[in-house]
C-alpha positions as CSV (number, residue, x, y, z in Angstrom):
1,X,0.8,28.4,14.9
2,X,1.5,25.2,12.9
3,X,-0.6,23.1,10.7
4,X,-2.1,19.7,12.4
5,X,-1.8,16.8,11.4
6,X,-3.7,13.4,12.1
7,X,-2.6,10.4,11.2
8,X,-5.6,8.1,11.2
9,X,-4.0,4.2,11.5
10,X,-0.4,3.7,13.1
11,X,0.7,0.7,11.6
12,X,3.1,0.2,9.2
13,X,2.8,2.8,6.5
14,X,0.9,5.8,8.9
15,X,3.6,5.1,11.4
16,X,6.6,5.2,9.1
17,X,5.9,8.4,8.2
18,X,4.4,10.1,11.2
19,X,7.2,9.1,13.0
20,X,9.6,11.1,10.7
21,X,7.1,14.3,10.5
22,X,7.4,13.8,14.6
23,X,11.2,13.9,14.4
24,X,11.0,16.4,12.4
25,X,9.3,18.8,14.3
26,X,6.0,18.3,12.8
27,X,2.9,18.7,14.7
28,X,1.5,14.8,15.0
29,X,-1.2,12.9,16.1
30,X,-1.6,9.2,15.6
31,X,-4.9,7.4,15.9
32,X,-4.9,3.6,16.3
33,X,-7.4,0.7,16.8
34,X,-4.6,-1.5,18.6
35,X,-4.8,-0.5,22.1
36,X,-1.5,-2.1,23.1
37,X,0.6,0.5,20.1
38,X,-1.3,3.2,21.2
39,X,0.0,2.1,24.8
40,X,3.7,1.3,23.6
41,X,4.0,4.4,22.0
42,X,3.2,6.1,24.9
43,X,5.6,4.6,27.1
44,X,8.4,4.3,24.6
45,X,7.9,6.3,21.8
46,X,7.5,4.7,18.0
47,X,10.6,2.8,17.4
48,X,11.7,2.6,13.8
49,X,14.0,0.1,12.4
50,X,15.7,-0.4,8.9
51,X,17.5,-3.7,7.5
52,X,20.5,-1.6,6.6
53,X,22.1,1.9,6.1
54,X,19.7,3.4,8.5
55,X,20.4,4.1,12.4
56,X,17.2,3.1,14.6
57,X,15.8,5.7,16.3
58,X,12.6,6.0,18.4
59,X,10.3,9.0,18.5
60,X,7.7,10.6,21.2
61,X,5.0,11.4,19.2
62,X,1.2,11.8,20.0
63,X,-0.5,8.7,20.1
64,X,-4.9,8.6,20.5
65,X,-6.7,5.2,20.6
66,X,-9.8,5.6,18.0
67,X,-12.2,5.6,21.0
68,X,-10.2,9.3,22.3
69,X,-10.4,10.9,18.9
70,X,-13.4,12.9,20.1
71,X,-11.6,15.0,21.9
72,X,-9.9,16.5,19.2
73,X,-13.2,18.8,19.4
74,X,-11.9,21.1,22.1
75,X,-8.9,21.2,19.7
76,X,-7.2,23.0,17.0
77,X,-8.9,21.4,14.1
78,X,-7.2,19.1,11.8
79,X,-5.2,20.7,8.6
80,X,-4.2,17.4,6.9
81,X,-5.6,13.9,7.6
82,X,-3.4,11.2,6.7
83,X,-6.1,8.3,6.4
84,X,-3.6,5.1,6.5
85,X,-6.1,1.9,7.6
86,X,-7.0,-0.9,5.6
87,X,-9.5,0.0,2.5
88,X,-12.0,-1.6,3.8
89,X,-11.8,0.6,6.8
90,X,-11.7,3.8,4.5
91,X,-15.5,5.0,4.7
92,X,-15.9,5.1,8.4
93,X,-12.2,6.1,9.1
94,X,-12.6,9.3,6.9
95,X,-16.4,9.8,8.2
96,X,-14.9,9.6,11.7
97,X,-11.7,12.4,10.9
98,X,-14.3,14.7,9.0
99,X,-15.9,16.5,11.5
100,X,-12.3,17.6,13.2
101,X,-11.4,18.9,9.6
102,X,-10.2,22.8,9.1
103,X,-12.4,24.8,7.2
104,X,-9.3,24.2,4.3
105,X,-8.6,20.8,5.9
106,X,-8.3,17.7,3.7
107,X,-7.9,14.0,3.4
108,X,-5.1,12.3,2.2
109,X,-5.0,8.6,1.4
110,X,-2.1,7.0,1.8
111,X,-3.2,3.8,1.0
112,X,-3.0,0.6,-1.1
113,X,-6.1,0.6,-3.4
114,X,-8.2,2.6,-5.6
115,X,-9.4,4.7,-2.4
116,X,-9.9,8.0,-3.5
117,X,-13.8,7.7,-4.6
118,X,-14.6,6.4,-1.2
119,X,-12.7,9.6,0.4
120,X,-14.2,11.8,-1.7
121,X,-17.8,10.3,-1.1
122,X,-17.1,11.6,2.4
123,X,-15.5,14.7,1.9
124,X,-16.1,15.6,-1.3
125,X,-13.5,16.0,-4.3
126,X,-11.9,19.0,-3.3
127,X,-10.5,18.0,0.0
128,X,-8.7,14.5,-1.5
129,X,-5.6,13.8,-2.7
130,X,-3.7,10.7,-3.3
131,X,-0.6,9.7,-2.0
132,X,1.4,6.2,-2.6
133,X,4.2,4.2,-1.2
134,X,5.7,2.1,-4.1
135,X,7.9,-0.3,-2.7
136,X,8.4,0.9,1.1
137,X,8.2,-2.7,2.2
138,X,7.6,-1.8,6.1
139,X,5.4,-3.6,8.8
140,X,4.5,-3.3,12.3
141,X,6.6,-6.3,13.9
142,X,5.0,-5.2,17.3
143,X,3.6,-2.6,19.3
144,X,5.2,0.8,18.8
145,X,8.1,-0.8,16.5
146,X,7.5,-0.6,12.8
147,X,10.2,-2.2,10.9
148,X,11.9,-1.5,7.3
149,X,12.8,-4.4,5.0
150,X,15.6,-2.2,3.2
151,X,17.4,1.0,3.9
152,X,15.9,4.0,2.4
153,X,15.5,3.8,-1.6
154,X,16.7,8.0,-2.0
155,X,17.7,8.9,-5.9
156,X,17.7,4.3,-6.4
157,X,13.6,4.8,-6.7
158,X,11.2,7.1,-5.9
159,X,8.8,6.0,-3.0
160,X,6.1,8.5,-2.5
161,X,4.3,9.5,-5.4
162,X,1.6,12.8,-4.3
163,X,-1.1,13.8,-6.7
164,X,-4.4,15.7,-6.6
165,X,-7.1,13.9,-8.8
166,X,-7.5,16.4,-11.4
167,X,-3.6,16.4,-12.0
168,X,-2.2,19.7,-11.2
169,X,0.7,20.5,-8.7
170,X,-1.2,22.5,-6.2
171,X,0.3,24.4,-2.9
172,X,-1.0,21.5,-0.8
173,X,0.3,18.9,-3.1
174,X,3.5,20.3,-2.7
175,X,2.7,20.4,0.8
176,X,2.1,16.2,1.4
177,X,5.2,15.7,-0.7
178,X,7.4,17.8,1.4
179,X,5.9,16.2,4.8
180,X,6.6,12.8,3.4
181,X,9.8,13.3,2.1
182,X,11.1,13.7,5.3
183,X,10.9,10.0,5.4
184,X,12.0,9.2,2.0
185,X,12.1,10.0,-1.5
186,X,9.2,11.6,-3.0
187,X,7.4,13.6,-5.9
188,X,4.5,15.0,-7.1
189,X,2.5,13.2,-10.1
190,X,0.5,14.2,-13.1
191,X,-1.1,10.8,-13.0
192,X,-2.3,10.0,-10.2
193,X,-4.5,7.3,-11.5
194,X,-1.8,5.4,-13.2
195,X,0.3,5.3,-10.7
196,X,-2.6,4.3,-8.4
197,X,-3.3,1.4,-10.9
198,X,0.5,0.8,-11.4
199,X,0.7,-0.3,-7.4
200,X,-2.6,-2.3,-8.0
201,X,-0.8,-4.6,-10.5
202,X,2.5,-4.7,-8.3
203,X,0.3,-5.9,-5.2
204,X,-1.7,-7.9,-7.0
205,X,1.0,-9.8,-8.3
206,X,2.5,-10.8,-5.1
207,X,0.3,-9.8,-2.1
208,X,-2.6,-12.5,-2.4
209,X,0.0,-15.3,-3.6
210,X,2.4,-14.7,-0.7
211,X,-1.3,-15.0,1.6
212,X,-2.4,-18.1,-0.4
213,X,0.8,-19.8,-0.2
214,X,2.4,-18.5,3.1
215,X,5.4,-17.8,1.6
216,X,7.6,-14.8,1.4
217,X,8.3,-12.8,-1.9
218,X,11.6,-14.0,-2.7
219,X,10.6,-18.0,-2.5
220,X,7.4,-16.8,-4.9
221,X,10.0,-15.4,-7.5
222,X,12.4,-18.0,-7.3
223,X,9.5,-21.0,-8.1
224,X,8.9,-21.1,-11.8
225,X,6.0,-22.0,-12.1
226,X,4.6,-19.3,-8.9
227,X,6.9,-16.7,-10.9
228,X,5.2,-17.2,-14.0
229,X,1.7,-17.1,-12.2
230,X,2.8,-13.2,-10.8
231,X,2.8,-12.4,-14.3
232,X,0.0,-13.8,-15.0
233,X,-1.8,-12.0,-12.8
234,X,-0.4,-9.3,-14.2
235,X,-0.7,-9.1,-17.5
236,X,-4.6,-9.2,-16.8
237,X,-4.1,-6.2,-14.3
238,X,-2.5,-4.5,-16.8
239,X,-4.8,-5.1,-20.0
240,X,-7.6,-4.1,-18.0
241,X,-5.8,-0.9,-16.8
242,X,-5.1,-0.3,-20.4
243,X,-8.6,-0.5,-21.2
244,X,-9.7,2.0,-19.0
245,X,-7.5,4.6,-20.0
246,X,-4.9,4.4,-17.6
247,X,-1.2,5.2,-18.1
248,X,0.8,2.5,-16.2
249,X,4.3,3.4,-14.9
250,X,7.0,0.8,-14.6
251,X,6.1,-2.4,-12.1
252,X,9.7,-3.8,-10.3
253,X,10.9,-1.5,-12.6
254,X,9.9,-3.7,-15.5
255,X,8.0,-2.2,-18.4
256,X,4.6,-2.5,-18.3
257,X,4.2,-4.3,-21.2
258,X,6.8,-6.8,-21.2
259,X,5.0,-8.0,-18.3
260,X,1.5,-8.2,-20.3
261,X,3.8,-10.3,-22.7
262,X,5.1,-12.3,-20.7
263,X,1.8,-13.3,-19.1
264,X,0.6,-13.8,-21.8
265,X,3.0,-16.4,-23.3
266,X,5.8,-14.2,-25.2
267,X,8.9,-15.9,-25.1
268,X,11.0,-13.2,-24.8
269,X,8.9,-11.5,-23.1
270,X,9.3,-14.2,-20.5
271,X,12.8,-14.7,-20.3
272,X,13.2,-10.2,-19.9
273,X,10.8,-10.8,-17.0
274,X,12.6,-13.9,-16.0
275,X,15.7,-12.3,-16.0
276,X,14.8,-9.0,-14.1
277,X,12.8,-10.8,-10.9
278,X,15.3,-13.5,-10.6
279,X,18.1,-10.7,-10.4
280,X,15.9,-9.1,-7.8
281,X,15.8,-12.1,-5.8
282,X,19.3,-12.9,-6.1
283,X,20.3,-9.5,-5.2
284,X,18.0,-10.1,-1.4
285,X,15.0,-8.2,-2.9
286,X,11.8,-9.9,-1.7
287,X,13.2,-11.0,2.0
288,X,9.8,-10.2,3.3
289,X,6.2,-10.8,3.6
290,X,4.0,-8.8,1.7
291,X,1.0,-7.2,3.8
292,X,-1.2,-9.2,2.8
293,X,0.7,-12.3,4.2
294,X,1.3,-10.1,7.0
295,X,-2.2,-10.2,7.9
296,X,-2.7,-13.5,6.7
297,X,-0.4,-14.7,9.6
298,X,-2.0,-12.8,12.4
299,X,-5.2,-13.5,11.4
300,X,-6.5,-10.1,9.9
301,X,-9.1,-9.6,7.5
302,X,-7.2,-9.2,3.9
303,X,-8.1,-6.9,1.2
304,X,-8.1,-9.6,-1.2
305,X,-11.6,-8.0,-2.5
306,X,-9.8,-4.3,-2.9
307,X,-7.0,-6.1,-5.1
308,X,-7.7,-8.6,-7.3
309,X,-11.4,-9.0,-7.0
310,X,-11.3,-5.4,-7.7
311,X,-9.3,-6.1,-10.7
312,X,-12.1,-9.0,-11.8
313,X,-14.9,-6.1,-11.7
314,X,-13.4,-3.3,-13.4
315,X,-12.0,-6.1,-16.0
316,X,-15.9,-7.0,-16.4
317,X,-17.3,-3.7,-16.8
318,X,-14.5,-3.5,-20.1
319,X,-15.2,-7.1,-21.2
320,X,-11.9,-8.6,-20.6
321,X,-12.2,-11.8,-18.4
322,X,-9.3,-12.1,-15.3
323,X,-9.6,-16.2,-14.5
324,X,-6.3,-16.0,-12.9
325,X,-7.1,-12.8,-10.8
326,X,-10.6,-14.3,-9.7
327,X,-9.2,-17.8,-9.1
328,X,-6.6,-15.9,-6.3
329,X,-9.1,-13.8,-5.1
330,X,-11.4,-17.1,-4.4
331,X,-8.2,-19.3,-3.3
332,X,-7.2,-16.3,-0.6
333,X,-10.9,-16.0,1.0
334,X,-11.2,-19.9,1.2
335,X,-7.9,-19.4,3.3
336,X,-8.8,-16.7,5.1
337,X,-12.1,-18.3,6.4
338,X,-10.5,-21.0,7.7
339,X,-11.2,-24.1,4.9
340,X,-7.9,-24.5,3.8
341,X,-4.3,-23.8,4.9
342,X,-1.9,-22.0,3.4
343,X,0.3,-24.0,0.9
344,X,2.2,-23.3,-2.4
345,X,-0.1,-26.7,-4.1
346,X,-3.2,-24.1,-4.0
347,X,-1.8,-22.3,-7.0
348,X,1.1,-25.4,-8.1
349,X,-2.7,-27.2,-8.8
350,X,-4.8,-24.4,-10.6
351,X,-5.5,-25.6,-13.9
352,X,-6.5,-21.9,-15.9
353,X,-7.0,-21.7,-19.6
């Protein structure tokens, strides 16, 4: 019989790729906390939908509200669990999978985030492995339907990036990457940690600001001044990831360093950063909300904290200060909570050092 595999939060990520382990054959279940996509893709199927290039297509696939899970224990147990919820939903979500876990089973998280200590404090170090999605740009537009900003990025840029936390390219590792290159292109990395770090400074650069402000990526790029805050907040992502040993990968496909550079004043620096996110814009990248405007709109807790407030701690513990990182990070709860609005003046009015 065939391995099993739970997917544990349906939205747009976990239900991107379960879908395409579903049409593939794959033995899926997805888990969900919204009752009315657990419902949807029972009736219809998950529906998946790309910009371009891509023909729609819609799915059956196995679909448990969180509150049915516990039947999984007259059940095959679980070989891989896919934990794809919010971080600050990544404790109980893995505590809750645990128990339906293989004797061999483990925990994948396919996350945004530095998750993998949380996982781990669950199931231990053995069963977790890392898994991100650089530049998938997908949400859930509605129940059952999760949509892609783009076609699929193949050979153009490598999407999921699979690694074990100890580095080596294990049988399961090999594993993940083969399940989730059946929805796009994949590999299996050395550095794990980097490339975990690397999508903290992508996100942070554009996920709180596109919250704060309500717009979209593309009108934060084309804004001077809003475009020359992203590297801002930046450069102190990646100075502090420097500091703690990381090796940072290319961020919108910009070294690492010129972005440092440029967020911290270089002018050519500047005008190579300039030059690359403007042609990004120009040629429709950035048509989208970030997640984190995503759930700004609907009125979902953000992982501000998980991003750049996350960045602000580790930065503290190496002694390099973040003011531009910890001025979002308050800006975007303020918002959240309800005392101000979202509005582009928030950031137009910061007056940092």
């Amino acid at each position: 019989m065939g391995q099993r595999i739970a997917i544990i939060g349906a939205g747009a990520v976990g239900g991107y790729v379960g879908a395409h382990m579903a049409q593939a054959g794959e033995d899926v279940t997805l888990v969900d906390m919204w009752p009315e996509n657990v419902e949807a893709i029972r009736a219809r199927g998950l529906r998946i939908s790309h910009l371009r290039d891509v023909p729609e297509f819609s799915v059956p696939v196995r679909a448990l509200h969180v509150t049915e899970l516990q039947g999984l224990s007259r059940e095959r147990p679980v070989d891989i669990a896919f934990v794809c919820v919010k971080s600050y939903d990544t404790a109980w979500a893995t505590m809750m999978v645990r128990q339906y876990l293989a004797p061999g089973g483990f925990v994948v998280s396919l996350q945004n985030c530095m998750n993998e200590e949380t996982v781990a404090g669950v199931v231990g170090w053995g069963r977790t492995l890392g898994a991100i999605a650089s530049l998938i740009t997908v949400d859930l537009c509605e129940p059952g339907h999760v949509r892609r900003a783009a076609g699929r990025s193949g050979a153009q840029h490598t999407v999921f990036r699979v690694g074990e936390v100890h580095g080596r390219a294990t049988p399961r590792a090999q594993e993940v990457a083969r399940l989730l290159a059946l929805s796009d292109s994949t590999k299996i990395t050395a550095n794990l940690w980097g490339e975990r770090w690397t999508k903290l400074v992508a996100n942070a650069m554009a996920n709180g600001l596109s919250a704060c402000t309500g717009l979209i990526t593309r009108d934060l790029l084309l804004d001077d001044r809003l475009r020359r805050f992203t590297a801002r907040l930046g450069s102190e992502a990646i100075r502090i990831g420097q500091a703690l040993g990381y090796t940072l990968e290319e961020i919108h496909h910009i070294a690492p360093e010129v972005i440092a550079r440029a967020g911290e004043g270089d002018a050519e620096a500047t005008r190579l950063f300039d030059e690359r996110r403007l042609a990004d814009a120009a040629g429709g990248g950035g048509a989208h909300r970030p997640s984190m405007g995503q759930d700004m709109e609907k009125g979902r807790r953000t992982e501000i904290e998980f991003l750049n407030g996350y960045i602000v701690e580790r930065g503290q513990e190496v002694g390099i200060a973040a003011p531009a990182n910890a001025a979002l990070t308050d800006i975007v709860r303020r918002v959240e909570h309800g005392e101000l609005r979202p509005d582009p003046r928030h950031i137009l009015d910061l007056r940092l050092n």
